[in-house]
C-alpha positions in Angstrom: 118.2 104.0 87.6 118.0 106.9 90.5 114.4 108.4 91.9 115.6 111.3 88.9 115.4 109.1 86.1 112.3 107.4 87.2 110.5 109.9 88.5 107.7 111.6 85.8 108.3 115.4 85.6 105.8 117.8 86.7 104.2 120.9 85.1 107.1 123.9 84.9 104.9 126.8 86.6 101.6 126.2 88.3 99.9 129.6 88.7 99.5 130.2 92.8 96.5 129.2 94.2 95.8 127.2 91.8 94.4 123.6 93.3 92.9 126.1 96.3 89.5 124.9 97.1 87.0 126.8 95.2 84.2 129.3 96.4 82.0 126.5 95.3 83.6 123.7 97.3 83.8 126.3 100.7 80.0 126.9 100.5 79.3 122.9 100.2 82.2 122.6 102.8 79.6 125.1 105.0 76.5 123.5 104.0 77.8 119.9 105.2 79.2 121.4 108.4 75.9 123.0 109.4 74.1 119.4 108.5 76.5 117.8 110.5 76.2 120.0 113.6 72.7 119.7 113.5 72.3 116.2 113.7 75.3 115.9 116.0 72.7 118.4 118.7 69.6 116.1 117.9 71.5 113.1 118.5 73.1 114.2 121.9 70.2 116.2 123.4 68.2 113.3 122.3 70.7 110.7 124.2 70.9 113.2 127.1 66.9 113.4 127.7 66.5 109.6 127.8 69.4 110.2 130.8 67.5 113.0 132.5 64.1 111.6 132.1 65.6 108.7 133.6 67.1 109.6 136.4 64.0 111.5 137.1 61.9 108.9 137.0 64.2 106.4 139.7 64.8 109.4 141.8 60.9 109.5 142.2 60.2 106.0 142.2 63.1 106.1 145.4 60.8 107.8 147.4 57.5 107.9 146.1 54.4 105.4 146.0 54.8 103.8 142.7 58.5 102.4 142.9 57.4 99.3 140.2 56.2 101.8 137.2 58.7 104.4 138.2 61.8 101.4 138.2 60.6 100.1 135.1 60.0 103.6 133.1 63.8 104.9 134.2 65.6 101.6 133.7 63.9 101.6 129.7 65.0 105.5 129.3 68.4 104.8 130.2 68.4 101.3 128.6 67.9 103.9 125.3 70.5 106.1 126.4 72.9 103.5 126.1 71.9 102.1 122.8 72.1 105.5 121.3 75.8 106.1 122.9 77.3 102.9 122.5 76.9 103.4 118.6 79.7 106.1 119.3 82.3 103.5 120.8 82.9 101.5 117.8 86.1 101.1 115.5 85.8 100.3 112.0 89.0 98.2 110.8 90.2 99.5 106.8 88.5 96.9 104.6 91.8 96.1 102.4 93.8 94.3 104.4 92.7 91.5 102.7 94.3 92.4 100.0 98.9 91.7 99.6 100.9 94.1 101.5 104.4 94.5 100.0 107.0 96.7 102.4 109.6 99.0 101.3 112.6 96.3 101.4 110.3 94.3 98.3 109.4 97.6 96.6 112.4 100.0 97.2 111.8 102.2 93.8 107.6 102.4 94.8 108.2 103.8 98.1 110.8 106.5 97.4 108.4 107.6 94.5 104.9 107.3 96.8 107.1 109.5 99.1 108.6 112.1 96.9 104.8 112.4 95.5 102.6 112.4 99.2 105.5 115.1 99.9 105.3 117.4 96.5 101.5 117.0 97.0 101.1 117.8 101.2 100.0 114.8 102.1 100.8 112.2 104.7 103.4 109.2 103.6 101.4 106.0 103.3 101.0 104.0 106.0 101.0 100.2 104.1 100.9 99.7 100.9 98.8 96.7 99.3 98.6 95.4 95.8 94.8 93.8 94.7 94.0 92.9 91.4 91.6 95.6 90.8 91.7 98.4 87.8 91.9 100.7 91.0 93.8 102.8 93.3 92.6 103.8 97.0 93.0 105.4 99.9 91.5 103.6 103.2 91.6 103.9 107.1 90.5 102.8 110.2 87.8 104.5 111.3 86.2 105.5 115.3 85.0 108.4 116.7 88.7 109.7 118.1 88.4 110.8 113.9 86.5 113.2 114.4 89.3 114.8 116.4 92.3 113.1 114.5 92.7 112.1 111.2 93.9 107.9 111.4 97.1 106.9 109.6 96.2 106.2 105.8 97.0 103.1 103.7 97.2 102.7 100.2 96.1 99.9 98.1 97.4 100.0 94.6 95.4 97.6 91.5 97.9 95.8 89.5 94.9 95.7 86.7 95.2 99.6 86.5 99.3 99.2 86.7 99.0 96.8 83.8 97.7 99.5 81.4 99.0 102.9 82.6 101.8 105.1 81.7 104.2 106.0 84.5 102.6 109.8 83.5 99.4 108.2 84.2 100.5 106.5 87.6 101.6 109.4 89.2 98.7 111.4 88.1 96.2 108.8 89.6 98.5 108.4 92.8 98.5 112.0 93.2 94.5 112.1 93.1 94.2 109.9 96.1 96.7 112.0 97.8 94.9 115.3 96.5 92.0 113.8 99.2 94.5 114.1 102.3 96.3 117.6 100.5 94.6 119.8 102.0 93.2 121.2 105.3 89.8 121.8 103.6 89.6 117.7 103.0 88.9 117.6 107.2 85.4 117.9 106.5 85.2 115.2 104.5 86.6 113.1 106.9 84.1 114.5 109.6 81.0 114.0 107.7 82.6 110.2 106.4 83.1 109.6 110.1 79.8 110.7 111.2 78.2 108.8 108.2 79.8 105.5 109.9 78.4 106.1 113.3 75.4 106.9 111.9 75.0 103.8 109.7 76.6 101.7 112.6 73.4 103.1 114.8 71.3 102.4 111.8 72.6 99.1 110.4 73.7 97.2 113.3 72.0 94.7 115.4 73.9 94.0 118.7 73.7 92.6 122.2 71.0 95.1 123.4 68.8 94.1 120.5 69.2 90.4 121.2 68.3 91.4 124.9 64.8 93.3 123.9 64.0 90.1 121.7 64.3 88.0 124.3 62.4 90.2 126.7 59.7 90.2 124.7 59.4 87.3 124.2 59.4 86.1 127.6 55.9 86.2 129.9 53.4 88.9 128.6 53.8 90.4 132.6 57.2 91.6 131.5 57.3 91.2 127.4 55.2 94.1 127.3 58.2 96.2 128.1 60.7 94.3 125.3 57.6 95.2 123.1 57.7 98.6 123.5 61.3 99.8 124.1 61.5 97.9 120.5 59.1 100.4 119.1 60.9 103.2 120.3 64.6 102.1 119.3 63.0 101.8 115.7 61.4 105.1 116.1 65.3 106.4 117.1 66.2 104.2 114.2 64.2 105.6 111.8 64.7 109.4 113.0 68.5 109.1 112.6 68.5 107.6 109.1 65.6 110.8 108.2 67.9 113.3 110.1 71.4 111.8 108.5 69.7 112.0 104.7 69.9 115.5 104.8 73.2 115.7 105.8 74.5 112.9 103.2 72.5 115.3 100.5 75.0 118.0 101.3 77.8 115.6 101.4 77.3 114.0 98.0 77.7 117.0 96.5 80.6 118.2 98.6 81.8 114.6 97.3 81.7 116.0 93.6 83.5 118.8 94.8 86.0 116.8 96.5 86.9 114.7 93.7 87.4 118.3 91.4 89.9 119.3 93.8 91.9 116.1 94.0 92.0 116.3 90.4 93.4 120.0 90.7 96.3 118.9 93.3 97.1 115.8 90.6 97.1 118.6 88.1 99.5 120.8 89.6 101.9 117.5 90.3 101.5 116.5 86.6 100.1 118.5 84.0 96.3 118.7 82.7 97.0 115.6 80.4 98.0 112.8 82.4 95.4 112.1 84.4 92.3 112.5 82.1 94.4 110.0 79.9 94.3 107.7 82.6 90.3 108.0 82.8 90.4 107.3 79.1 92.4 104.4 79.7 90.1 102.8 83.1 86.8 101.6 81.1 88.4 99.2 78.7 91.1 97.9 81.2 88.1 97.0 83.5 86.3 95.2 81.0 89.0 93.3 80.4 89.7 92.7 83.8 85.9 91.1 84.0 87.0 89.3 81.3 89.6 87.7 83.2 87.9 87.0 85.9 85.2 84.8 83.7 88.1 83.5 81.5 90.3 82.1 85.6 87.1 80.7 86.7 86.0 79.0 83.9 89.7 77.6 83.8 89.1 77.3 87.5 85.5 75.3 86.6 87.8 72.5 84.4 90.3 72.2 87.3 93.2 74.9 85.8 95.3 77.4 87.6 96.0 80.6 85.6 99.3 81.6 86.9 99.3 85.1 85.9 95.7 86.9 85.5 97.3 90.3 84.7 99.2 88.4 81.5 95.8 87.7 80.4 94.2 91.0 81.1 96.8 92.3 78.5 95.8 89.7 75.9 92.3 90.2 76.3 92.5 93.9 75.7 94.3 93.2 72.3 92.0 90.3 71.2 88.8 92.9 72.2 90.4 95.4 70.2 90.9 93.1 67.0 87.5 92.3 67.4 85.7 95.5 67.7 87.7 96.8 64.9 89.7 99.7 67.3 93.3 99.3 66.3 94.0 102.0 69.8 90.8 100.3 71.9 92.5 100.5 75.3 95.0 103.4 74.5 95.0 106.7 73.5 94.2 108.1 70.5 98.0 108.4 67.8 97.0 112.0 67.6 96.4 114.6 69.4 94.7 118.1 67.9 95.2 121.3 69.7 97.2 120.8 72.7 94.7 122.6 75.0 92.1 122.2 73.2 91.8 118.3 72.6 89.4 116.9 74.3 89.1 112.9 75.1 85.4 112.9 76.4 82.1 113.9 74.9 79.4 114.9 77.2 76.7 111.7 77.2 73.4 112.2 75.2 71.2 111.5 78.9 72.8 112.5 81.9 72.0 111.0 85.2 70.7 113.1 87.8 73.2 115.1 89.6 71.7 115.0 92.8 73.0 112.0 93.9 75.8 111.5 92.1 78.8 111.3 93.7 81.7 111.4 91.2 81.3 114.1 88.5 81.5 112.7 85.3 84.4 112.3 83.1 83.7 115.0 80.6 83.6 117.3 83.2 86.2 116.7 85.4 88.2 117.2 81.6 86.8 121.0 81.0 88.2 121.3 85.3 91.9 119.4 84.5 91.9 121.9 81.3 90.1 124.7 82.7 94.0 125.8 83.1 95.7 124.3 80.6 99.1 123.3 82.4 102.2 121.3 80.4 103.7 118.8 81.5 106.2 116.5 79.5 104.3 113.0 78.7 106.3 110.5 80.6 104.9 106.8 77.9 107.2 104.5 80.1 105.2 101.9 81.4 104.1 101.9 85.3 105.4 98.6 85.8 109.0 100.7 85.7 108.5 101.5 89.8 108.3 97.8 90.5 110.9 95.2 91.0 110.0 91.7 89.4 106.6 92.7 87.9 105.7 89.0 87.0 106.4 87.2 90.4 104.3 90.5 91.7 101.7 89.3 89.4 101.8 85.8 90.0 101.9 86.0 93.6 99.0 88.4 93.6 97.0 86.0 91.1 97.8 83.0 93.7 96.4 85.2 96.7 92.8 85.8 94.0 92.6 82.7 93.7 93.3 81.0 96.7 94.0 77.5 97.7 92.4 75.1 95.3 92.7 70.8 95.8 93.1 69.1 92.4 93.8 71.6 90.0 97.0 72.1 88.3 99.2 75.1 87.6 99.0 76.0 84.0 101.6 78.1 82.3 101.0 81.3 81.4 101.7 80.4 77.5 99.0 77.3 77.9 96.1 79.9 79.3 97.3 82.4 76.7 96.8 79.8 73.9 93.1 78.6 75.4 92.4 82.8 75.6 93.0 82.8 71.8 90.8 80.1 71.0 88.1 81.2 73.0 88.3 84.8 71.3 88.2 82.3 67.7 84.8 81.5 68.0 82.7 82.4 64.8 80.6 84.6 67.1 83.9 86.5 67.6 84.5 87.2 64.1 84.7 90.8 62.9 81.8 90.7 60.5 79.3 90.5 63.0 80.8 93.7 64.3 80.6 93.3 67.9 77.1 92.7 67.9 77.5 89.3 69.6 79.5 91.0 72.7 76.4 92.0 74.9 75.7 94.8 72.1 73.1 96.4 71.1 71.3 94.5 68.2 69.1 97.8 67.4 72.3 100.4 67.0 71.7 100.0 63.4 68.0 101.7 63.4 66.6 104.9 63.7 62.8 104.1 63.7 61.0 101.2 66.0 58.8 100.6 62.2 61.8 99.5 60.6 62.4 96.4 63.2 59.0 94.8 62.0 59.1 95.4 58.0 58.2 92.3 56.4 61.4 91.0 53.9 60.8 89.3 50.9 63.5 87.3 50.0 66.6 86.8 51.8 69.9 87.3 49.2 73.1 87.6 50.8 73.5 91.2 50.6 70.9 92.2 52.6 72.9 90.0 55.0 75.9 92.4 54.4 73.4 94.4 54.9 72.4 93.2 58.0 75.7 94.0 59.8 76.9 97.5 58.3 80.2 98.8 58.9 78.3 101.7 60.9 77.6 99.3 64.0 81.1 98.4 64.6 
């Protein structure tokens, strides 16, 4: 069908202003920008007075009585000056072009939607597109210091192990976070302070040429090591004063972060209702187990010399056979009912929170109360994802190949075969739903409420009080 057909529909009205960054996200924005200016004066006047004590100490050493000492104390200031400014010259290639690019002649229906969407939502067209196995979508770039002045062409990489369990609804609303990052002029900073913390970790993290040099030096004769020796002291000094300095900054930026991922989920709102993409959060925890799952399940295949052909085929299985064995007829989906419209609600608060100051990501409950804040409708597209994408199983196979990788004296198996040995595995008595899930890395203590009552003494053993062993409250 046409880009109409296929294409989810959005919410009717979306109020004005409503996915404008909050007062809240301005004053991070502010609090980042002042971190960030900060350290960028340190960092130059600190680079600028290794140049100028430098120069002053050749100029005297030119004409004065000590030439040796004065050589020697000039040449180490502005060896520092170019360890700290060459950290600036560096270019950081996107990490995911590891991963299977596909173009628009492979994928024609993918692209015209990814454009239709980047356009509704004010954000640059992708670049590439890639496809990974992961139950994931992302944005990444290349990355230099030219960033700081221009943002770098985006790419997106798409997991097939998220497309494998998400409405088309769901896809779009998930596309349209990652393009909620770009949406907006306010997302700049971001991109500023995720620049500045690359240069900064390059200067912190990375051991080059000029660091080989200083070893060498001091190891050499003690006459001249002595110099190696202490121009090593002070580049860990500058070292350890740029990762002090850059903590504060990434303290501001984490919870700009938070911030940042609230308002990408406000721009997916506006583009597709306040359901669709907190039922794709629902969805993401048991489609990544399963996807672990399949990893262990392809490399113990891998281990007795068998190919899976199709990983993603699997995947599916697995979530079903979890599900049968947990007892959750909708494990993996969403709840048959829903109460109230507005008011339902998918995620509970957790009973111990982690401490927000370093968080990163708010957490799921409350990026619901911020997607329902304003409760918008949207129609609730149930077609699968896998709609947007021509020939879904050579996609998957050719992406499970590229996992995989080349591998001498194992044979293909078909995708029936490894489904078959899936089942059997999930038939082991340990499996069975009587034991209710204890077996699966659970708990074995869910069942009871004081530490006393793991150490009473039993007399004898009927079987009831194995029945009662396993209560239908642990499943």
């Amino acid at each position: 069908g046409s880009m109409e057909d296929i294409y989810p529909q959005g919410p009717a009205t979306v109020p004005k202003h409503f996915s404008r960054p909050s007062g809240r996200y301005r004053r991070h924005a502010w609090l980042t920008m002042a971190g960030l200016a900060l350290f960028v004066i340190a960092y130059g006047a600190l680079a600028g007075w290794f140049v100028w004590m430098g120069y002053g100490a050749i100029a005297a050493a030119i004409g004065g009585t000590r030439p040796v000492i004065g050589l020697v104390a000039g040449g180490g200031a502005w060896f520092l000056a170019v360890f700290m400014l060459k950290s600036l010259f560096f270019i950081r290639r996107g990490s995911a072009s590891k991963d299977v690019e596909i173009s628009r002649a492979e994928q024609p229906k993918l692209f015209a939607f990814l454009d239709r969407l980047a356009d509704e939502a004010g954000a640059p067209r992708p670049h590439h597109v890639y496809v990974s196995g992961q139950v994931n979508a992302a944005v990444f770039y290349d990355l230099s210091v030219l960033n700081l002045l221009w943002p770098s062409r985006k790419n997106l990489v798409i997991g097939l192990g998220l497309v494998n369990v998400l409405s088309l609804g769901e896809f779009k609303a998930v596309c349209a976070h990652e393009f909620g990052h770009f949406a907006q002029r306010s997302m700049a900073v971001g991109r500023w302070v995720y620049t500045a913390q690359q240069i900064a970790g390059h200067i912190v993290a990375t051991r080059g040429a000029l660091d080989k040099f200083l070893d060498g030096l001091s190891r050499f004769d003690l006459r001249i090591a002595w110099i190696g020796i202490v121009l090593r002291v002070i580049v860990w000094a500058i070292r350890a004063l740029i990762d002090s300095l850059f903590r504060v900054v990434l303290m501001a930026q984490r919870a700009l972060s938070r911030e940042m991922e609230m308002q990408a989920d406000l721009v997916s709102v506006s583009l597709t209702g306040s359901d669709a993409l907190i039922d794709a959060l629902h969805k993401i925890p048991a489609a990544d187990d399963a996807w672990d799952r399949t990893i262990q399940f392809v490399n113990r295949e891998l281990a007795a010399k068998r190919i899976t052909r199709n990983a993603f085929a699997i995947q599916t299985r697995t979530l079903t056979l979890v599900g049968e064995m947990l007892g959750i007829p909708d494990y993996g989906q969403l709840p048959s009912r829903r109460e109230g419209g507005k008011e339902h609600r998918l995620f509970k608060p957790d009973l111990a929170q982690p401490p927000r100051m370093w968080a990163t990501h708010p957490l799921s409950h409350e990026r619901e109360e911020n997607a329902k804040r304003i409760y918008l409708t949207a129609p609730i597209d149930t077609r699968s994802a896998w709609a947007l994408f021509e020939h879904p199983s050579a996609l998957c196979e050719q992406v499970t190949a590229h996992l995989i990788g080349q591998r001498e004296g194992a044979e293909l198996v078909d995708t029936a075969g490894s489904l078959q040995r899936l089942d059997g595995f999930f038939s082991r008595i340990y499996h069975d739903r009587g034991y209710r899930g204890i077996y699966l890395n659970r708990s074995p203590v869910l069942g009871v409420t004081r530490a006393e009552d793991l150490a009473t003494p039993s007399p004898g053993v009927t079987v009831a009080d194995l029945d009662r062993l396993y209560p239908a409250s642990l499943t």
